[in-house]
C-alpha positions, 0 to 999 in steps of 0.5 A, spaced: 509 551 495 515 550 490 512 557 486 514 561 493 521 558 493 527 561 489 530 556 485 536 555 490 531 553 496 528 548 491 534 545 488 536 544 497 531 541 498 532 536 492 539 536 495 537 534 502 532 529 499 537 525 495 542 526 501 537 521 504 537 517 499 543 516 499 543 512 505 538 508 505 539 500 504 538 496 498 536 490 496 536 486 490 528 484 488 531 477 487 532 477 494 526 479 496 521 476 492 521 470 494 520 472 502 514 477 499 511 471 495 511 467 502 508 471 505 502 472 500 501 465 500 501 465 507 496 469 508 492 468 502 487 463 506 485 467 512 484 473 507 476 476 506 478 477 498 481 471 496 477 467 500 471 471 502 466 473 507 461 468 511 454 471 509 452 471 517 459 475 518 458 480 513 457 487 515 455 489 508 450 484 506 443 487 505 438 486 510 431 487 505 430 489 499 426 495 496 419 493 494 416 498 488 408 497 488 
């Protein structure tokens, strides 16, 4: 895509993109780790990879094995 574009188009796009950008709201990481370390605490014990997943509710659980005679 970028190599059908002149140098101007490409350097507009950059320019809109970082118009964008500009405006979007930011917020310190010491602010919101603490909410994001909450919130994986919180859902940590209904989670299938932290807690796993009962052998009769799993969907992926083998239904025989192969047998090589």
């Amino acid at each position: 895509m970028a190599r059908d574009m002149s140098d101007k188009d490409i350097l507009k796009m950059e320019l809109d993109q970082l118009k964008l950008e500009v405006n979007t709201p930011r917020t310190a990481v010491s602010t919101t780790a603490p909410e994001i370390i909450a919130f994986v605490e919180e859902k940590s014990a209904e989670d299938p990879l932290v807690k796993g997943v009962p052998e009769d509710k799993n969907p992926f659980k083998e239904k025989g094995g192969c047998i090589i005679t």
